[in-house]
N, C-alpha and C positions, 0 to 999 in steps of 0.2 A: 504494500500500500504506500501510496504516495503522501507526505503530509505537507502543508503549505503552512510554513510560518512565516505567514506575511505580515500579522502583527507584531510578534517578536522586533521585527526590523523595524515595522515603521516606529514603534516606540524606542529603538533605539537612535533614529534619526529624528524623532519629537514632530512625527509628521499627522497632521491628520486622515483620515479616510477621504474626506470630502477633497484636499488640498491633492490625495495623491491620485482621487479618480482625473481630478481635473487635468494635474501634469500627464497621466500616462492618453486619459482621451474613454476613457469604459464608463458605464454608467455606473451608481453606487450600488443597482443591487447588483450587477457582473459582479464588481469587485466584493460585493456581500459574501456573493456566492463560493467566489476564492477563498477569503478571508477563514469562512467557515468548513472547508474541505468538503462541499460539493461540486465543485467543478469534475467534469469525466475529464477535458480536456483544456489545454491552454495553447493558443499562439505563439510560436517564436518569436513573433514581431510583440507582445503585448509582454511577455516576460522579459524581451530587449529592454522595451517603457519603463517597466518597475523597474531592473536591475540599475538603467540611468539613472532614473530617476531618487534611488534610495542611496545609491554608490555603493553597489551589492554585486556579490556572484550570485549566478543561479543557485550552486549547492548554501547558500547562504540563507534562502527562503524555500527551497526544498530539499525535502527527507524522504529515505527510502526506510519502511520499518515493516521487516519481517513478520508474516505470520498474521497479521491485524488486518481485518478488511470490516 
């Protein structure tokens, strides 16, 4: 299973939800949808947005965790 901790970051960059949908361009509840590990799928191009956007690597906001679905 794939986990997205895209809160993690934005609180370590003091960012809000609203400030980051706008930099990357997704609505709030897309990014709802991440935030909360319902996404099936994500964009290259829209994990590009965050990763700019936070000053992040990808494994930085995703996790691979054995065993958990």
């Amino acid at each position: 299973m794939i986990i997205v901790n895209l809160d993690v970051m934005m609180a370590k960059r003091k960012m809000s939800s609203t400030e980051l949908a706008e930099r990357i361009g997704i609505t709030m509840a897309n990014l709802s949808i991440l935030k909360n590990n319902k996404a099936k799928a994500i964009r290259f191009s829209t994990l590009e947005a965050i990763c700019e956007a936070l000053d992040c690597q990808p494994g930085d906001i995703l996790e691979h965790v054995k065993g958990e679905e």
